[in-house]
C-alpha positions as CSV (number, residue, x, y, z in Angstrom):
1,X,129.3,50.8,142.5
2,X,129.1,50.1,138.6
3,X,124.9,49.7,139.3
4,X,124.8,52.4,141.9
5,X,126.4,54.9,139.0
6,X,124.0,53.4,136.4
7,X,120.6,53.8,138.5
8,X,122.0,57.6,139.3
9,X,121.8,58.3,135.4
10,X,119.3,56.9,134.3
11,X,117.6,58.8,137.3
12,X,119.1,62.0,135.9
13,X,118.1,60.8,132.5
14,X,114.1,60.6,134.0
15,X,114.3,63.5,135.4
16,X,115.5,65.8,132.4
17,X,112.7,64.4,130.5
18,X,110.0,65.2,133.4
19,X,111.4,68.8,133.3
20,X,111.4,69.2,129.5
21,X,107.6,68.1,129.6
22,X,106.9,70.4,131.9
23,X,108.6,73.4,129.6
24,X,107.1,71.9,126.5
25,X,103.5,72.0,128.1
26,X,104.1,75.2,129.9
27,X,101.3,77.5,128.7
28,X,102.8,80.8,126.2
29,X,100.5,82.8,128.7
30,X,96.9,84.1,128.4
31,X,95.1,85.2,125.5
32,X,91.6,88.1,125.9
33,X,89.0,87.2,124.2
34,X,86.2,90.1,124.6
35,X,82.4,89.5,123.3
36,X,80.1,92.1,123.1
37,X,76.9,92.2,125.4
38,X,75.0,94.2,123.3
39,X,71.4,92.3,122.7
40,X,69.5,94.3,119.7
41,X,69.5,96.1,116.7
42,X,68.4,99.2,117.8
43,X,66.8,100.8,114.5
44,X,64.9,97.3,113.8
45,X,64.8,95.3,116.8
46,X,66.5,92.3,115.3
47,X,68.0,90.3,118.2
48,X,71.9,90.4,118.0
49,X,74.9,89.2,119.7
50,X,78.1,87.9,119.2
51,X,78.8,85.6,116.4
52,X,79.2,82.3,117.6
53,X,81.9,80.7,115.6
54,X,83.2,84.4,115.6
55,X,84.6,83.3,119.2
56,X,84.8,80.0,118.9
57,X,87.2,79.1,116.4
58,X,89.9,81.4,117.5
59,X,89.3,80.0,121.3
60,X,90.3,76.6,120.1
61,X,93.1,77.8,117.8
62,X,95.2,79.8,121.1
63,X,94.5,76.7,122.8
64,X,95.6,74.6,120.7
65,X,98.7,77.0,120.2
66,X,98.9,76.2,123.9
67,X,97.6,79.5,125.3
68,X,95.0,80.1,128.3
69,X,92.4,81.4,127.0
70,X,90.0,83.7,129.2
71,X,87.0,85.5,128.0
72,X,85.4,88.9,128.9
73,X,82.1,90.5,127.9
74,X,81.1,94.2,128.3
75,X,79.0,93.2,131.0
76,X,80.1,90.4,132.4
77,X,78.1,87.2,132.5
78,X,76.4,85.3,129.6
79,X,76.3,87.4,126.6
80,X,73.9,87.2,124.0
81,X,75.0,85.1,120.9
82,X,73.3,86.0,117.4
83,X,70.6,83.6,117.2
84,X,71.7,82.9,113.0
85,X,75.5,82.3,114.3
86,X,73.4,79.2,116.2
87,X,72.2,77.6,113.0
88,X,75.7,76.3,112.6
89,X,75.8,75.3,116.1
90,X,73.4,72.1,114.6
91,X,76.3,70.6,112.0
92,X,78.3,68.4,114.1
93,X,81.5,69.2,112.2
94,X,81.0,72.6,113.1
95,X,83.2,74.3,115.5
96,X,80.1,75.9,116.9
97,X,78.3,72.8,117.9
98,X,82.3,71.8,119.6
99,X,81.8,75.0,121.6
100,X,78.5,74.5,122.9
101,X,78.8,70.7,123.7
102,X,82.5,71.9,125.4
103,X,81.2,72.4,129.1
104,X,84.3,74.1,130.2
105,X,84.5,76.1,127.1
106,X,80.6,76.8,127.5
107,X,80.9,77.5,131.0
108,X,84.0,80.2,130.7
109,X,81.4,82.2,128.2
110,X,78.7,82.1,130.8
111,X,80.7,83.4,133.4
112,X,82.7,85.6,131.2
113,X,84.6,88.2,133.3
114,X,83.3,91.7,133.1
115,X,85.6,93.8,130.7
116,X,86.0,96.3,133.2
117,X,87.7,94.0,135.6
118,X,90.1,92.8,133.4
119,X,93.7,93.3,134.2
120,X,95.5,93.9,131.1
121,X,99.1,92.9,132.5
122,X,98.1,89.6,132.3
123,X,97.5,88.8,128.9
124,X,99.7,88.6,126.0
125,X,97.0,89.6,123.4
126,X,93.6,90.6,123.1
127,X,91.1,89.3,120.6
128,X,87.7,90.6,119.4
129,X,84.8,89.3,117.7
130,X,82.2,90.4,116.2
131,X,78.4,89.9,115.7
132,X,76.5,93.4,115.4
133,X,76.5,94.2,118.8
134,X,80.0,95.4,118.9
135,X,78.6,98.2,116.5
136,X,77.0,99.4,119.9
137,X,79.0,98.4,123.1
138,X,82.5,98.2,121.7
139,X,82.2,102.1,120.5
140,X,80.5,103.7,123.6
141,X,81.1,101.6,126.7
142,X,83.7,103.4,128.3
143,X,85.1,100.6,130.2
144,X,85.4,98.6,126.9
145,X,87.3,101.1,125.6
146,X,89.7,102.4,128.5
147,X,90.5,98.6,128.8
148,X,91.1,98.2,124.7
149,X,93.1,101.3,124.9
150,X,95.5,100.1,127.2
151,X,96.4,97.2,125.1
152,X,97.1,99.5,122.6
153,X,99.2,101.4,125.3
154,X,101.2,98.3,126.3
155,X,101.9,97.8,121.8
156,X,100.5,94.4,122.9
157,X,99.0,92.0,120.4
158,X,95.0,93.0,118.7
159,X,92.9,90.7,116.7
160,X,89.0,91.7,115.7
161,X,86.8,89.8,113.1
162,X,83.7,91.1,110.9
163,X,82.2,93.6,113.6
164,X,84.9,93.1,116.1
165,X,87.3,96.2,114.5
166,X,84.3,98.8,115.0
167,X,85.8,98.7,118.4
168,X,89.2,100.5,116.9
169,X,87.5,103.2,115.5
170,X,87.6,104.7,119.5
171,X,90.8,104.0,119.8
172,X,93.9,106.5,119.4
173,X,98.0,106.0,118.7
174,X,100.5,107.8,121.3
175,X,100.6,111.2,118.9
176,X,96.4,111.2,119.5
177,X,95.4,110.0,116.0
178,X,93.2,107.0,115.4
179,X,94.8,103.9,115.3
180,X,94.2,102.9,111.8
181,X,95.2,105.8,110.2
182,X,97.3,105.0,107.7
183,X,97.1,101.2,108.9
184,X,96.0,98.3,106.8
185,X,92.8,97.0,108.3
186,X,89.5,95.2,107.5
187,X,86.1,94.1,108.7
188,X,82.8,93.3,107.6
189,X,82.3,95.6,104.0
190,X,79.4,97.6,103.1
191,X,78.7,94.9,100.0
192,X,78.5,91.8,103.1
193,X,76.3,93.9,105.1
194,X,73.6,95.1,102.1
195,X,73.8,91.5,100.9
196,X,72.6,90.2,104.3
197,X,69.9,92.8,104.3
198,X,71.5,95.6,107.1
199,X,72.8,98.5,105.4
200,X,70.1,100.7,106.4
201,X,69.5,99.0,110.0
202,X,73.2,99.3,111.3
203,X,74.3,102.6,113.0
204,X,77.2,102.8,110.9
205,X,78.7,101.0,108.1
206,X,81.7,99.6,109.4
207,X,84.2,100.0,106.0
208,X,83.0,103.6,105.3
209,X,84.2,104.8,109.1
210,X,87.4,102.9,108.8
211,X,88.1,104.4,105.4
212,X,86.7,108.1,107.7
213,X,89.9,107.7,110.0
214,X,92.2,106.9,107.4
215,X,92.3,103.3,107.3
216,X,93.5,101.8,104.3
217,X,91.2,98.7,103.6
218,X,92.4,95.7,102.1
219,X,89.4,92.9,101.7
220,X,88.8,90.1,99.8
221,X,87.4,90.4,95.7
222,X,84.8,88.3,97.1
223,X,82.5,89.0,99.6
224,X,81.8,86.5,102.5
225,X,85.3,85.0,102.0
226,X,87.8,84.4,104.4
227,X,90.4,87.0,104.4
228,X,92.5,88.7,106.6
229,X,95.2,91.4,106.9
230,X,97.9,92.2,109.3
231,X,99.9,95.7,110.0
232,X,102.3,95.2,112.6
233,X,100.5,93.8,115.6
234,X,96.9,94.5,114.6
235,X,95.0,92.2,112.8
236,X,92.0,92.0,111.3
237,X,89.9,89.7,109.4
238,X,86.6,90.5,107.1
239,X,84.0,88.1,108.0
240,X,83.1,85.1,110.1
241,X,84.5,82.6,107.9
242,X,88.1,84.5,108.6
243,X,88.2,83.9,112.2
244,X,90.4,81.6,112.3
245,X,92.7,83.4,109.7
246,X,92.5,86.1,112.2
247,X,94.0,83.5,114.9
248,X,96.9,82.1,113.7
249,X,97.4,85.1,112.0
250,X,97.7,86.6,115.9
251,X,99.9,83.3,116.9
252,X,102.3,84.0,114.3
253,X,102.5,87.7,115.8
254,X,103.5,86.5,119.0
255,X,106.3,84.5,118.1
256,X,104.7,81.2,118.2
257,X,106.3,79.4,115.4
258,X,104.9,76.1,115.9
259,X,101.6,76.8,115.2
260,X,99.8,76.2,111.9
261,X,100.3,79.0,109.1
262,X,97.2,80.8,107.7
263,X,96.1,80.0,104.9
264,X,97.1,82.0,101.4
265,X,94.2,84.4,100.2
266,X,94.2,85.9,96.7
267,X,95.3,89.1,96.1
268,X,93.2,91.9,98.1
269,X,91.5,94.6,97.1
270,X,92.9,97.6,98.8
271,X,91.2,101.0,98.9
272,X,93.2,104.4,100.8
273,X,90.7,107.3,102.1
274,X,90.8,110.4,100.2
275,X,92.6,112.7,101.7
């Protein structure tokens, strides 16, 4: 009876362990990631795209947060990727060249689920990056925006790097005002985009139409560094070097306090619009 009692608990013992795995490795639920599909530059022709490491640093950072991960395009299918954002993709340290030589991480931005089929009850937060072609896609494609719109809607979790927040400037709060007016926000500046030889190509200049709607930019004292800023549950982050940033900065948002802390930055710039 004595051994009969014994086996039972350390059956019971097994058992509590097998179920606490299973919570412990029990996804936090699905994060959006949405990459432009926009291919060009329209003023100079310059091939564009998303930014590589733009998307891939943050995919491995919800992952490793233990989050699905599922990405979207505007279009659906393979979008195009910055051929410049690939010249990292050749340093083997870089989380670029992970991403590409990842098959299943490769093969989810292949066949990356068209934005408009997205259904936005299923994800916990949605992140954007950049590359120039969100300048384009992200502010006009209808379905882009409808679908962004309703995670603003639902007061669910947003993240956008360098190009990424062009996509808030077509997005409204409940009362019908833009959604960073008045909010502390970033992105690419007009400095980072004359130093890398676009001011005059772009359709816009990303910091002068956040500043428009009433944004209040905050931004690194250096340009090209990482840096990123949240306000309430919207983050953003400057440049492609604050992707990451922008990620845990997104985990933290969500309650996730097991995962790694961004990094401090030094004290940030902040400009208000005129009124």
């Amino acid at each position: 009876m004595r051994r009969y009692l014994s086996l039972c608990a350390l059956a019971l013992t097994l058992f509590s362990g097998f179920a606490h795995a299973e919570v412990v490795n029990k996804p936090h639920g699905k994060i959006l990631i949405v990459s432009t599909s926009h291919a060009v530059i329209d003023k100079n022709k310059q091939k564009t795209g998303v930014w590589l490491e733009e998307l891939a640093a943050p995919y491995y950072a919800f992952k490793e947060a233990g989050y699905d991960v599922v990405i979207a395009s505007v279009k659906g299918g393979m979008p195009p990727i910055d051929p410049k954002s690939l010249e990292d993709a050749k340093k083997k340290e870089h989380v670029s060249y992970r991403f590409l030589n990842d098959k299943d991480a490769h093969a989810a931005l292949e066949h990356s689920l068209k934005v408009s089929e997205v259904n936005v009850a299923d994800y916990e937060a949605l992140y954007l990056p950049g590359g120039h072609g969100a300048m384009y896609d992200f502010v006009n494609d209808k379905h882009f925006i409808k679908t962004a719109q309703s995670f603003v809607d639902a007061n669910k979790v947003i993240g956008a790097v360098c190009h990424g927040p062009a996509a808030l400037l077509s997005l409204k709060k409940p009362n019908g005002e833009p959604l960073v007016k008045a909010r502390k926000v970033n992105g690419f500046t007009n400095t980072e985009e004359e130093r890398v030889g676009l001011r005059d190509a772009v359709p816009f200049l990303l910091e002068s139409k956040l500043k428009e709607q009433g944004g209040i930019i905050t931004r690194s004292n250096v340009p090209f560094r990482s840096f990123a800023t949240r306000d309430g549950n919207l983050i953003t982050g400057q440049n492609p070097a604050s992707s990451e940033m922008v990620a845990m900065m997104m985990i933290d948002a969500l309650g996730n306090t097991s995962a790694q802390k961004a990094p401090a930055e030094e004290s940030p710039k902040e400009e208000r619009a005129k009124e």
